[in-house]
TIGUDO-769570 format. One record per residue: residue in three letters; x, y, z of N, C-alpha, C in turn. Coordinates in steps of 0.1 Angstrom, whole numbers, plus 5000, padded with zeros to 4 digits. Each point is the difference from the previous one (the first is absolute). Layout:
// TIGUDO-769570
(rec ala,(X,Y,Z),(X,Y,Z),(X,Y,Z)),
...
END
This chain:
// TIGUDO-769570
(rec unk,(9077,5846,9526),(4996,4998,4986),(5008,4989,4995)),
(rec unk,(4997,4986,5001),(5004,4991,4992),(5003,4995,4989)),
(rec unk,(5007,4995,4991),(5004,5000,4988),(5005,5009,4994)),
(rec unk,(5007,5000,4985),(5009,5008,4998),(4998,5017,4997)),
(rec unk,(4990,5006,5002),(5000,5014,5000),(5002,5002,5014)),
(rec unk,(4996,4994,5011),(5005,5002,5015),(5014,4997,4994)),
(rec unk,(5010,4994,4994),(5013,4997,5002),(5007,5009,4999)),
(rec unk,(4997,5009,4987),(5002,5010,4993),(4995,5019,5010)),
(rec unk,(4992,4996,5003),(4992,5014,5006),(5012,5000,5017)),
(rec unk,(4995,4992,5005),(5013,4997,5013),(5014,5003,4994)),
(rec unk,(5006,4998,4993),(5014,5006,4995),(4999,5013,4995)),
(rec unk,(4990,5002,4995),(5005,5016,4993),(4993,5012,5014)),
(rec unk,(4991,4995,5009),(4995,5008,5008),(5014,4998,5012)),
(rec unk,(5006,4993,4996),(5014,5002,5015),(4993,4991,5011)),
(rec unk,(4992,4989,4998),(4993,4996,5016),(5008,4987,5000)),
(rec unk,(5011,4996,4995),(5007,4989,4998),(5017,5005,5006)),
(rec unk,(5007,4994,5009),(5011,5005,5007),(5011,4993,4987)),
(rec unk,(5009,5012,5002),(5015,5000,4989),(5004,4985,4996)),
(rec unk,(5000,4996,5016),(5012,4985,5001),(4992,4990,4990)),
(rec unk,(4981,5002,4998),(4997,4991,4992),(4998,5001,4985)),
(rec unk,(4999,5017,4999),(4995,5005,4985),(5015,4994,4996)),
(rec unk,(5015,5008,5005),(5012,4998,4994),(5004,4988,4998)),
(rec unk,(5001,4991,5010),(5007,4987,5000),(4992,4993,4997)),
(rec unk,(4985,4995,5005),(4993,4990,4998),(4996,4999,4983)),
(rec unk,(4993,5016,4998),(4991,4999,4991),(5011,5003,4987)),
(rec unk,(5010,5011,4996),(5008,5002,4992),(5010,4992,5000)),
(rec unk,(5010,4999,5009),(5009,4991,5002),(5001,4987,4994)),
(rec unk,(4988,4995,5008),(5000,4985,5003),(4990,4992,4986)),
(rec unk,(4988,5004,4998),(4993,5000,4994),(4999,5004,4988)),
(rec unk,(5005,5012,4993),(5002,5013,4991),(5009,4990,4995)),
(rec unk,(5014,5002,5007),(5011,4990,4993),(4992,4988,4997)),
(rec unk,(4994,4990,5007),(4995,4990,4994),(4991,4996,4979)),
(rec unk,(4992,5006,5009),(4990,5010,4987),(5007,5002,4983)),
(rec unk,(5009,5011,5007),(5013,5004,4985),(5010,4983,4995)),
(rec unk,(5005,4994,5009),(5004,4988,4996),(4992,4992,4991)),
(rec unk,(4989,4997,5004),(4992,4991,4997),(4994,5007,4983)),
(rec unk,(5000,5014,5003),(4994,5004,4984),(5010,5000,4991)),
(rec unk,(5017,5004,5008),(5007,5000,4991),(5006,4987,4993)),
(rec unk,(5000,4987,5009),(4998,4984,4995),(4993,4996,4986)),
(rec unk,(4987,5009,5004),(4996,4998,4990),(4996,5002,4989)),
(rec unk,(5004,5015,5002),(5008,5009,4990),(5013,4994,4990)),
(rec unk,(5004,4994,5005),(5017,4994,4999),(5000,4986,4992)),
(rec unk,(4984,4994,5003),(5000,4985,4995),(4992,5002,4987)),
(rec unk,(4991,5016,5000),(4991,5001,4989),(5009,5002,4987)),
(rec unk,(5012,5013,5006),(5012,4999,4987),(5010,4986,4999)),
(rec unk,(5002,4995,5008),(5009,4988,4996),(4993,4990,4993)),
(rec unk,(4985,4997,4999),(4990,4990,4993),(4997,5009,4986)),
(rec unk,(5007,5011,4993),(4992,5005,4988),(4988,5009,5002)),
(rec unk,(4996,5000,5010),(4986,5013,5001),(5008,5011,4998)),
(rec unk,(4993,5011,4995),(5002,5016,4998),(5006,5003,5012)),
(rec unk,(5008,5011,4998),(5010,5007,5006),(4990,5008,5008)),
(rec unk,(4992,5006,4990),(4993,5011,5010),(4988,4994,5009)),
(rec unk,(4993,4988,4996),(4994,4992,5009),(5009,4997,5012)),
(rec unk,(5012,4995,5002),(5005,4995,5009),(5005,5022,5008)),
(rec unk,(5000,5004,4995),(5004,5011,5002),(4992,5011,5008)),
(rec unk,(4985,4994,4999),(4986,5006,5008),(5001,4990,5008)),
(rec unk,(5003,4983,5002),(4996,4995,5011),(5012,5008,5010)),
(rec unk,(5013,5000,4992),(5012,5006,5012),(4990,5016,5012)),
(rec unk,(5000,5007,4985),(4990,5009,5010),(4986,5003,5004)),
(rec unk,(4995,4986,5001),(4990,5003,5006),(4994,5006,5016)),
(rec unk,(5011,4994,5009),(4997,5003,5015),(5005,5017,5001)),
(rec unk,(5008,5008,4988),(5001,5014,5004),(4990,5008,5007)),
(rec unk,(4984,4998,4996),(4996,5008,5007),(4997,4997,5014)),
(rec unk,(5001,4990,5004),(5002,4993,5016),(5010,5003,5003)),
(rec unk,(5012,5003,4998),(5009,5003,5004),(5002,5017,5003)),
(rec unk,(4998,5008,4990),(4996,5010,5004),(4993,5006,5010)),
(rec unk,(4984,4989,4999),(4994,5005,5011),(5006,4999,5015)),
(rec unk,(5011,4986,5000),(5005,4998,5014),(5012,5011,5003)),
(rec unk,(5007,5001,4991),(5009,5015,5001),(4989,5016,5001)),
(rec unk,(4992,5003,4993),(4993,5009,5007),(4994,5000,5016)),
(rec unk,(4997,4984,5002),(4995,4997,5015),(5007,5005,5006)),
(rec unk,(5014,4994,4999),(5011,5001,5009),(5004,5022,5002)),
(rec unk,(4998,5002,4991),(5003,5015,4997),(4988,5010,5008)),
(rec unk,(4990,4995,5000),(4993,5004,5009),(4997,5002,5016)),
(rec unk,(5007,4986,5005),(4999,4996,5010),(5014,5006,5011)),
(rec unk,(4994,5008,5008),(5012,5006,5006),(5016,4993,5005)),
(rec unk,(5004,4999,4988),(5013,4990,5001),(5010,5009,4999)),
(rec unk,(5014,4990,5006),(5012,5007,4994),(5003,4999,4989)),
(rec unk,(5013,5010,4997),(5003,4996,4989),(5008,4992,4993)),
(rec unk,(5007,4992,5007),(5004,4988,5002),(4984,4993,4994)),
(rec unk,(4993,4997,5006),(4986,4992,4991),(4998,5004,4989)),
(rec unk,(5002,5017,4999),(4994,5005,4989),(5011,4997,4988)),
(rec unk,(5006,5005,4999),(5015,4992,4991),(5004,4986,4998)),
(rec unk,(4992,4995,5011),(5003,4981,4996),(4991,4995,4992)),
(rec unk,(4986,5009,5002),(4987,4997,4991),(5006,5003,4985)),
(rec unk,(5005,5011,4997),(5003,5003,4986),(5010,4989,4996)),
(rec unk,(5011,5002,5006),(5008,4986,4996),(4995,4990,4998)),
(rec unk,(4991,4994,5007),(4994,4987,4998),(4992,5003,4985)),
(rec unk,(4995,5006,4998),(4992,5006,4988),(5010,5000,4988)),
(rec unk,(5011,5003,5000),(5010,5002,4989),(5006,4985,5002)),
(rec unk,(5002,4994,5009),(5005,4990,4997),(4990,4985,4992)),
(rec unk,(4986,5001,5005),(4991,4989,4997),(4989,5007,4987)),
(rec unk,(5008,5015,4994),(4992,5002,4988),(5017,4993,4989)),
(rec unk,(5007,5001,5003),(5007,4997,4990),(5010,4985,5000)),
(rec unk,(4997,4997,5017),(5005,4979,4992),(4990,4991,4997)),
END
């Protein structure tokens, strides 16, 4: 299933291996993602836009993020994965 409901359906069905949902897709990606909203999050308050405008772009990728920590939670992982997924989640909801 190509494009992004295949992206989505392959992660939450488990048919996608740890080393790529964790590192590639959360990790590598996820982190990417949160920088880039929080940037611009960060330039919307420093230029005079609304606090809470800049404050929905900060959270916008939450529910992506979620979904990739639920992925990860589903997927017969340690808990070492499963504890790094929430940390990553606490760390890239709140810088």
């Amino acid at each position: 299933m190509p494009g992004p409901a295949g992206f989505f359906t392959r992660r939450w069905r488990a048919e996608v291996p740890m080393r790529v949902l964790f590192w590639r897709d959360m990790v590598l990606v996820g982190t990417l993602v949160n920088l880039l909203f929080t940037g611009g999050a960060l330039a919307m308050a420093a230029s005079g836009l609304s606090i809470a405008l800049a404050a929905a772009v900060h959270f916008a990728p939450l529910p992506y993020n979620l979904f990739l920590v639920g992925a990860v939670w589903r997927l017969p992982a340690s808990a070492l994965h499963r504890w790094g997924a929430l940390g990553w989640l606490a760390l890239v909801t709140l810088v």
